[in-house]
N, C-alpha and C positions, 0 to 999 in steps of 0.2 A: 594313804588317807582316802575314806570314804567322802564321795561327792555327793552333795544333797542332790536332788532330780529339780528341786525349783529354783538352787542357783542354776545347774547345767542349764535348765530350760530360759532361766532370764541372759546367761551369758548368752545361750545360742540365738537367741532374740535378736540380739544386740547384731552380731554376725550377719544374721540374716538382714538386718534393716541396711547394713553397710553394702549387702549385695544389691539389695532395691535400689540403691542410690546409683552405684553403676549402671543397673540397668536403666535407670531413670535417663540418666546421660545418654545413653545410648537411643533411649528412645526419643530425646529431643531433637535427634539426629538422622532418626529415622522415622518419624510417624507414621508412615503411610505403611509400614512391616507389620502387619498384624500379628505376625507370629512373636517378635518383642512386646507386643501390646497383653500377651497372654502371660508371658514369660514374668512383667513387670505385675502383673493383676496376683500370680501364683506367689512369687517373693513375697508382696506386699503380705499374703492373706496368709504366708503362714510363718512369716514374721509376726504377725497379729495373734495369732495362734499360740505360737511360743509364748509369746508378753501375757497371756490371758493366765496358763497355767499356773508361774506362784500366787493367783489370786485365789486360787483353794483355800486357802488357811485364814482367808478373809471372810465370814459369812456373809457381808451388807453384798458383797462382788462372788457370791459363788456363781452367780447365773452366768456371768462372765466367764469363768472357769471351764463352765459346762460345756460352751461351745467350741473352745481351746483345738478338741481335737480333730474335732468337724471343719474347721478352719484350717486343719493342717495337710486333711488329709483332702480338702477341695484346692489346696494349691495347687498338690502337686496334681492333679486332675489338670489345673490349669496350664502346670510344664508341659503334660504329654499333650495339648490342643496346643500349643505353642508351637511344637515339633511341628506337630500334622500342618498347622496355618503355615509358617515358616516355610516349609517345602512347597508351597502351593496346594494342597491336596485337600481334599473332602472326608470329612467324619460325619459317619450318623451319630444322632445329638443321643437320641433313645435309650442306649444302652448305657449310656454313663448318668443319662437321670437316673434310669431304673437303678442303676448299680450304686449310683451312693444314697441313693430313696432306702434301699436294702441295707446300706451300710449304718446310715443312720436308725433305719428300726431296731439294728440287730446292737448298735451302740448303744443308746438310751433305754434298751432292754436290761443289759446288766446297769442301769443309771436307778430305775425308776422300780422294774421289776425285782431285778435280784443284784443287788447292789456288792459286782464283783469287779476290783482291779485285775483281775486276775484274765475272767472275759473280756474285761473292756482292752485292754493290751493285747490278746490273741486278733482281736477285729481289727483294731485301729490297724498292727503291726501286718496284718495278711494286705489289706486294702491298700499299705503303704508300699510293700511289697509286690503285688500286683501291678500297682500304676507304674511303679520305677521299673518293674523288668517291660512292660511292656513298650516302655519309652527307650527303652536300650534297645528294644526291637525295632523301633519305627527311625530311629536313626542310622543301625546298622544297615537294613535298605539302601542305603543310599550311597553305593557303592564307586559308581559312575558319577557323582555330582561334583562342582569345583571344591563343595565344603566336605569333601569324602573327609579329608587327615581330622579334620575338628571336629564334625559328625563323631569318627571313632573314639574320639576322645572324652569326649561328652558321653558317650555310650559307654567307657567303660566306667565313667565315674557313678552312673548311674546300675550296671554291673553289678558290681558292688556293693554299694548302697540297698540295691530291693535284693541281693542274696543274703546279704548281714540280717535285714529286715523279715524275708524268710526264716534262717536260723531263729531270729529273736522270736518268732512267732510258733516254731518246733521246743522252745527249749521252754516255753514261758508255759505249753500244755503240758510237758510233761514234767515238771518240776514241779513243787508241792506250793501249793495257793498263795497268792502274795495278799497279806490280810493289809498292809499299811505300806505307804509309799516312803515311809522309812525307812522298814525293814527289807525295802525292794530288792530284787540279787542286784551284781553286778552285772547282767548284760546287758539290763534295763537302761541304767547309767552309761555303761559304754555305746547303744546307741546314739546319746545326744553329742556324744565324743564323734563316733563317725559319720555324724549328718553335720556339726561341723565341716569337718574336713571333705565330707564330697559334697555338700553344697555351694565351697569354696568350687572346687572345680568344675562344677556342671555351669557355674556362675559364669566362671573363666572362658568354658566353654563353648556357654550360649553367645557370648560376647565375639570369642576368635570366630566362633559359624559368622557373624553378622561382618564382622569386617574382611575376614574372606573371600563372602559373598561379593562385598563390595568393592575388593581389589580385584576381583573377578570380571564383575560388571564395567569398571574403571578401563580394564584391559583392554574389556571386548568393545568397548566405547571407545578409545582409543585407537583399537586395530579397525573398528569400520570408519570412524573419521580419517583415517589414513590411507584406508582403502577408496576412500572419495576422495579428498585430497591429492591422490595419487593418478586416482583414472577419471578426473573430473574432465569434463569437456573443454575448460579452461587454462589455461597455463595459470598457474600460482606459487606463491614462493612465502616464503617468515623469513625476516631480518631484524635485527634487532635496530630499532629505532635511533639510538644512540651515535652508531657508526655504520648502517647498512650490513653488517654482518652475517652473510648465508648461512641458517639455523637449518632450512629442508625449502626443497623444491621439487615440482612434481614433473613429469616426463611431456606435458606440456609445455611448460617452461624450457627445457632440454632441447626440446624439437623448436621452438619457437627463435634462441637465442644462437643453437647451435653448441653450444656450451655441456660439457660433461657435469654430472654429478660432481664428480670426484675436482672438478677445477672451481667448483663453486661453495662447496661448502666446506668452512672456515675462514674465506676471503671476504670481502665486501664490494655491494654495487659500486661503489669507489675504484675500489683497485678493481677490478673487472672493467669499465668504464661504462655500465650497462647506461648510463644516464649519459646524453646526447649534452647536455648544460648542465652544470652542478649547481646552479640557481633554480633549477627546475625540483630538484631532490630539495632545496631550501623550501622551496613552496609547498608541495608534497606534506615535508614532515611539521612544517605550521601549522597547515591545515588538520594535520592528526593531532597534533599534541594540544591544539585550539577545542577539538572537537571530538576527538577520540574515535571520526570516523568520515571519510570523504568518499563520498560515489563519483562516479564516470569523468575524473581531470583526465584532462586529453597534454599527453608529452610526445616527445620524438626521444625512442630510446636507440639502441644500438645491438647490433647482434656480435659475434665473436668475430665473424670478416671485416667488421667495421661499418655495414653497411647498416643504415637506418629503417628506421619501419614506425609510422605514426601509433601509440595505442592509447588507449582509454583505461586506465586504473581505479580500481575500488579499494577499499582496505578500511581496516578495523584494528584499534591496539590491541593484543592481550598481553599479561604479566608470565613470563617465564623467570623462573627462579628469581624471584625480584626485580628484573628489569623488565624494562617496554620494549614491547617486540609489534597476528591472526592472517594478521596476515592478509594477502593484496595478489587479487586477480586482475591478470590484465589481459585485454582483449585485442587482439592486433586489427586495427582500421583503415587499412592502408589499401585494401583492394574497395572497402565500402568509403574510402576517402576518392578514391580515383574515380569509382562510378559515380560518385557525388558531381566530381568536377566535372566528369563528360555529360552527365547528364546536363549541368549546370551550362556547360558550354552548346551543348544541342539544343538546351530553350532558348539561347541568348541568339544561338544562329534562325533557330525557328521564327524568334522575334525580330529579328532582320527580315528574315523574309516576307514574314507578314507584313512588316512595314514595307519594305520595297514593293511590297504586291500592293499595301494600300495607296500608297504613295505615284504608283505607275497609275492604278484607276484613277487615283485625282487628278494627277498630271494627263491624263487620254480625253477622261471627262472634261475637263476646264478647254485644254484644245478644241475639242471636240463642239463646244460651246462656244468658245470663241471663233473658231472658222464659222460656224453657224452665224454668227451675229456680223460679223463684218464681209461675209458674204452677202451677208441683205444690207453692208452699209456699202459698200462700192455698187452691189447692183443698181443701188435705188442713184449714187451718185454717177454711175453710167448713164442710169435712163434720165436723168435731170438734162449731161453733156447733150444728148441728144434728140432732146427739145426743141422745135423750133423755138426760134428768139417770142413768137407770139404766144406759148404757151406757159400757165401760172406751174412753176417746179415746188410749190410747197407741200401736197402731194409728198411725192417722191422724198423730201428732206424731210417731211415727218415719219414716215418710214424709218429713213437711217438713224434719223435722232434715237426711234423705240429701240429699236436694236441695238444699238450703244447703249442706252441706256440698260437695256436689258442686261448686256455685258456687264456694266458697271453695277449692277446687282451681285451680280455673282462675283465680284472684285468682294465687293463689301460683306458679303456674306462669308467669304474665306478669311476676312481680315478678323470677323467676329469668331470662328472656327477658332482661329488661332490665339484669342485672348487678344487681339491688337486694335479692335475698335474704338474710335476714339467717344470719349461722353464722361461725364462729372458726374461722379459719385456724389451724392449728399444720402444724409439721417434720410430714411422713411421707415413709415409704416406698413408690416408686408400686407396685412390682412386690407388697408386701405385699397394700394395696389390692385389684392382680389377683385375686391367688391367693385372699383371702377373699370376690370373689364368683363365682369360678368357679363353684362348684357348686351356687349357685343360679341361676346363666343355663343354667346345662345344663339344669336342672328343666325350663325354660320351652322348651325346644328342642323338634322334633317327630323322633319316629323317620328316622332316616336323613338326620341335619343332624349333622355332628361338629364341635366347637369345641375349637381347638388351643392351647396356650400357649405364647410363644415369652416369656418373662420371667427373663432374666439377675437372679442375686439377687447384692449388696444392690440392684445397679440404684441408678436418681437419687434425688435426694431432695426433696418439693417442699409448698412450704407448701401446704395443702390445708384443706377442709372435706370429711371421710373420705366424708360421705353425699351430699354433690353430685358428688364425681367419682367415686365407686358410681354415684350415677343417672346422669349421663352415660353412663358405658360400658352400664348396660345399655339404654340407649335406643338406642346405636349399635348393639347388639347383636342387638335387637329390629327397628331397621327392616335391618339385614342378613338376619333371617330372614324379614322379609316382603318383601326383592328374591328371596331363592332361591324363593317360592310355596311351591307343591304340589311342587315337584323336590326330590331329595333333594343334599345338597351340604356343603360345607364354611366355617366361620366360624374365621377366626384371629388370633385378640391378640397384637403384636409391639410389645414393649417399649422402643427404642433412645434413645441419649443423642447430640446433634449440635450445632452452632452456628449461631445464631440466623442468622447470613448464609446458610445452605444450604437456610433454609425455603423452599419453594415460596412464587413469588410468586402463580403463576394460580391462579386459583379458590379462594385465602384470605379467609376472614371473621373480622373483620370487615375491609370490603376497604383501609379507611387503617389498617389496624395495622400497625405496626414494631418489630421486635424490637428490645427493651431490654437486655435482659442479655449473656453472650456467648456462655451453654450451652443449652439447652433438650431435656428431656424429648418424644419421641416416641411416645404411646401410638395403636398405630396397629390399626384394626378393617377388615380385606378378607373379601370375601366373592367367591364363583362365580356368582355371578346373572351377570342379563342387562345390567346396566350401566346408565347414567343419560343419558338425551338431552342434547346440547349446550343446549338453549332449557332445560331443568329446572335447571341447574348454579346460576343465579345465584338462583333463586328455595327453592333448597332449604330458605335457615333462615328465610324469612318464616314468621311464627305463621299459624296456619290454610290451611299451603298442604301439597295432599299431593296425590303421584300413585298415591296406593291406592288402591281404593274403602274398607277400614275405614279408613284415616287418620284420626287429626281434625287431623292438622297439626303439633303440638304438640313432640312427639316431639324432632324437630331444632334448634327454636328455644330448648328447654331445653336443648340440651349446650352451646349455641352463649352462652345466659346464662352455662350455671356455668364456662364457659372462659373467658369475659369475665370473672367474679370473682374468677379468678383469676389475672389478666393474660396470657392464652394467648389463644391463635387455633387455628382450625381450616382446614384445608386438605383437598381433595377431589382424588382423581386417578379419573377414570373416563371413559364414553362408550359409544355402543352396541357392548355385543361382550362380552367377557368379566371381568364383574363390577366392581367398586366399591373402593376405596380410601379411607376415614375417618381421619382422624393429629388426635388433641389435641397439641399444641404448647404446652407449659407450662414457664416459667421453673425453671431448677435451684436450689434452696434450698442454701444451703453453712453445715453445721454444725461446731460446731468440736468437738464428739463422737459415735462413732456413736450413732446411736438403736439403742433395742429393736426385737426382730423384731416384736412386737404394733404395733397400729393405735390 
């Protein structure tokens, strides 16, 4: 039975739109493949091609028809750029304009000029022939590539295909004219028979090239993720989340445990007993199955001697065959835990010593002070004894009284040192406080020293003893005027109110204090000197320690008591260069009336 040309070409339409769809799939799978992007544009276009054909016999759609074969034969233009994108490689554009620029003159020649089925089938069928052998040639190349077996496959379908299309193209010139597409020969018809059948498989086989490709790539993603896995710097291992079950472990791991490959995989950290606490492996896997991913838990595991070793674990799930399993890098911390603690334990000794060293200067100084004062109190009570009875000895007992007394200064002044002076806290106001000793710190100023007031009123409110944080600021006040020297310069009191989290942690005394409340008073004393060496910073509030020559030391270890009295700390911002920074830090009192402006 003779086959019409506008069923073959509506059946093969059809054919062809069911190949579009495949490739369609595929390309949703792959977008970023240019070369499927070609492959899916060629289908499409001479699918389109085919569908246009039975509209011949339609006059309102012959225009439609007209382009049918220009549509067919730019597809497969579109297969062979496919190929070339596909492999990676470069096409000049030029020669396939020019060439179907040419094809189309030399088609709508016999359309418009000399209206022959007969030429128009010689053109169409050379051009169709031409592209498909050429495209057998640009795949056969590829001989060395992973997609070689699918390559050839594809190429011979296409083989094939442009030698039929050859033939058709020899047999159609030398055969006697085809006046009607009815009276077409048969080889006419049997082409739409064999672009069936190798359309199917050039389909087939653009498809296996693409997944080929990409069991390839799979592979070699595979074999370099294994190959890091393997020679990571890390020890790591996959288990399956369920029961610990050794899935692969790397030669870090190996070396780390001591443990064979071959004794670890199919067993589980369980049975192995790599886990020191099996409550430890509970926590571990909550935390992944909670989060699906846990960085740096610190456990104690176990090596195959039994011996332990602290490390720190990272890990992440993935899905192997259905189950939870990525797997967990652990880093052994046992030599950075030891240096931890020696390190830990040589500040603690360092801090000993500093204390006994400060501790010995307090204890030399106080002696030292004390023999001083009751040296002058038995002298002066020697020279009294040895008075004639006529002579007035009050003299002399005013003497010993000053020097006792003096002693007793310095009693009081280590009592304040230490937080243990006695005085009653009440409600004040700190900015009052300021402003009533302003004008006696200025007394004690030297010409060409100005002290500024920055005191917002009513300002914070804080329980106080009025006359220890009087002496405190003027002691901050005092050793700010003996950083400026001999220079002339400026001292300025800065009253602010802030939260206890914003306090300076560096160079806070005392150095374990931790803000309590959640407001704290700022009374802060800068000066223009020349600033404080880094090596002086830590030793400033030791008693008896001073980088003046007057110093006796004293000075900073009393503001540093009466801050301590009253639950504050002090903080220091300075360094060689342009002058000093002093801040009391004192808890805000909250009254539930205002106070009086008096003290």
């Amino acid at each position: 039975m003779k086959l019409d040309i506008a069923t073959l070409a509506l059946v093969l339409s059809l054919v062809l739109f069911t190949q579009v769809l495949a490739l369609f799939f595929q390309h949703r799978q792959n977008r970023a493949d240019r070369g499927i992007q070609c492959w899916l544009l060629g289908a499409s276009l001479m699918a389109l091609g085919f569908a246009f054909m039975p509209l011949l016999r339609f006059k309102g759609l012959l225009a439609l028809a007209m382009i049918a074969n220009p549509l067919v034969v730019l597809g497969h233009i579109f297969l062979y750029l496919g190929v070339v994108a596909f492999f990676g490689e470069e096409e000049k554009r030029w020669p396939w304009v020019f060439g179907f620029a040419l094809f189309i003159v030399s088609y709508y020649f016999y359309i418009f000029f000399e209206n022959q089925i007969t030429g128009r089938t010689v053109v169409v069928s050379a051009a169709v022939a031409t592209v498909s052998l050429l495209t057998c040639h640009r795949l056969l190349l590829k001989r060395e590539n992973p997609v070689a077996g699918s390559a050839r496959f594809t190429a011979m379908a296409f083989l094939l295909y442009g030698a039929l299309f050859a033939l058709r193209t020899c047999l159609t010139m030398i055969l006697p004219p085809i006046r009607t597409y009815a009276d077409a020969p048969a080889h006419l018809s049997l082409a739409y028979i064999i672009l069936i059948i190798t359309s199917t498989l050039w389909t087939f086989g653009f498809i296996l090239m693409i997944n080929q490709r990409l069991h390839a790539e799979m592979l070699g993603e595979k074999e370099n993720l294994q190959r890091v896995f393997n020679t990571g710097p890390d020890p790591a291992l996959i288990t399956r989340l369920e029961d610990g079950l050794f899935v692969d472990v790397n030669l870090g791991f190996l070396t780390l445990t001591g443990f064979s490959r071959a004794e670890l995989i199919g067993s589980s950290t369980i049975g192995r007993s790599i886990w020191q606490e099996l409550s430890n492996r509970e926590r571990f896997v909550a935390e992944l199955e909670a989060r699906g991913v846990c960085e740096d838990m610190g456990f104690v595991l176990r090596r195959k001697n039994g011996s332990r070793f602290d490390a720190v674990l990272s890990a992440k799930t993935i899905t192997i065959n259905g189950s939870a399993h990525l797997v967990c890098v652990v880093r052994d911390i046992t030599g950075r835990k030891k240096l931890e603690s020696e390190r830990a334990e040589l500040a603690a000794r360092n801090w000993q010593l500093q204390k006994a060293e400060s501790l010995g200067r307090m204890a030399g100084a106080i002696a030292h002070h004390f023999n001083n004062q009751l040296q002058a109190v038995l002298g002066n009570l020697e020279m009294v004894a040895m008075l004639p009875r006529e002579k007035d000895p009050a003299l002399h007992l005013a003497r010993a009284t000053q020097a006792a007394e003096r002693a007793a200064e310095v009693s009081r002044l280590m009592l304040v040192y230490l937080g243990q002076a006695s005085g009653d806290q009440e409600p004040r106001l700190l900015s009052v406080l300021c402003r009533a000793s302003l004008s006696s710190l200025r007394t004690t100023l030297p010409a060409g020293v100005a002290l500024d007031l920055d005191c917002p009123a009513p300002g914070p409110v804080i329980s106080a003893n009025a006359a220890q944080i009087q002496q405190a600021l003027a002691n901050l006040v005092i050793n700010a005027r003996e950083a400026l020297g001999e220079a002339p310069g400026h001292i300025r009191l800065r009253l602010r109110t802030g939260p206890g989290a914003e306090i300076p942690t560096v160079h806070r005394f005392p150095i374990d204090w931790q803000p309590q409340g959640s407001d704290y008073a700022s009374l802060e004393v800068s000066d223009s000197g020349g600033g404080i060496a880094e090596a002086d910073l830590e030793k400033l509030f030791d008693p008896f320690y001073s980088t003046k020559f007057t110093g006796r030391g004293l000075g900073l270890c009393v503001v540093l008591g009466c801050v301590q009295a009253h639950g504050g700390a002090v903080s220091v911002a300075s360094g060689p260069g342009p002058g000093s920074v002093f801040r009391l830090h004192l808890p805000v009192y909250t009254v539930p009336e205002p106070l009086a402006s008096g003290i």
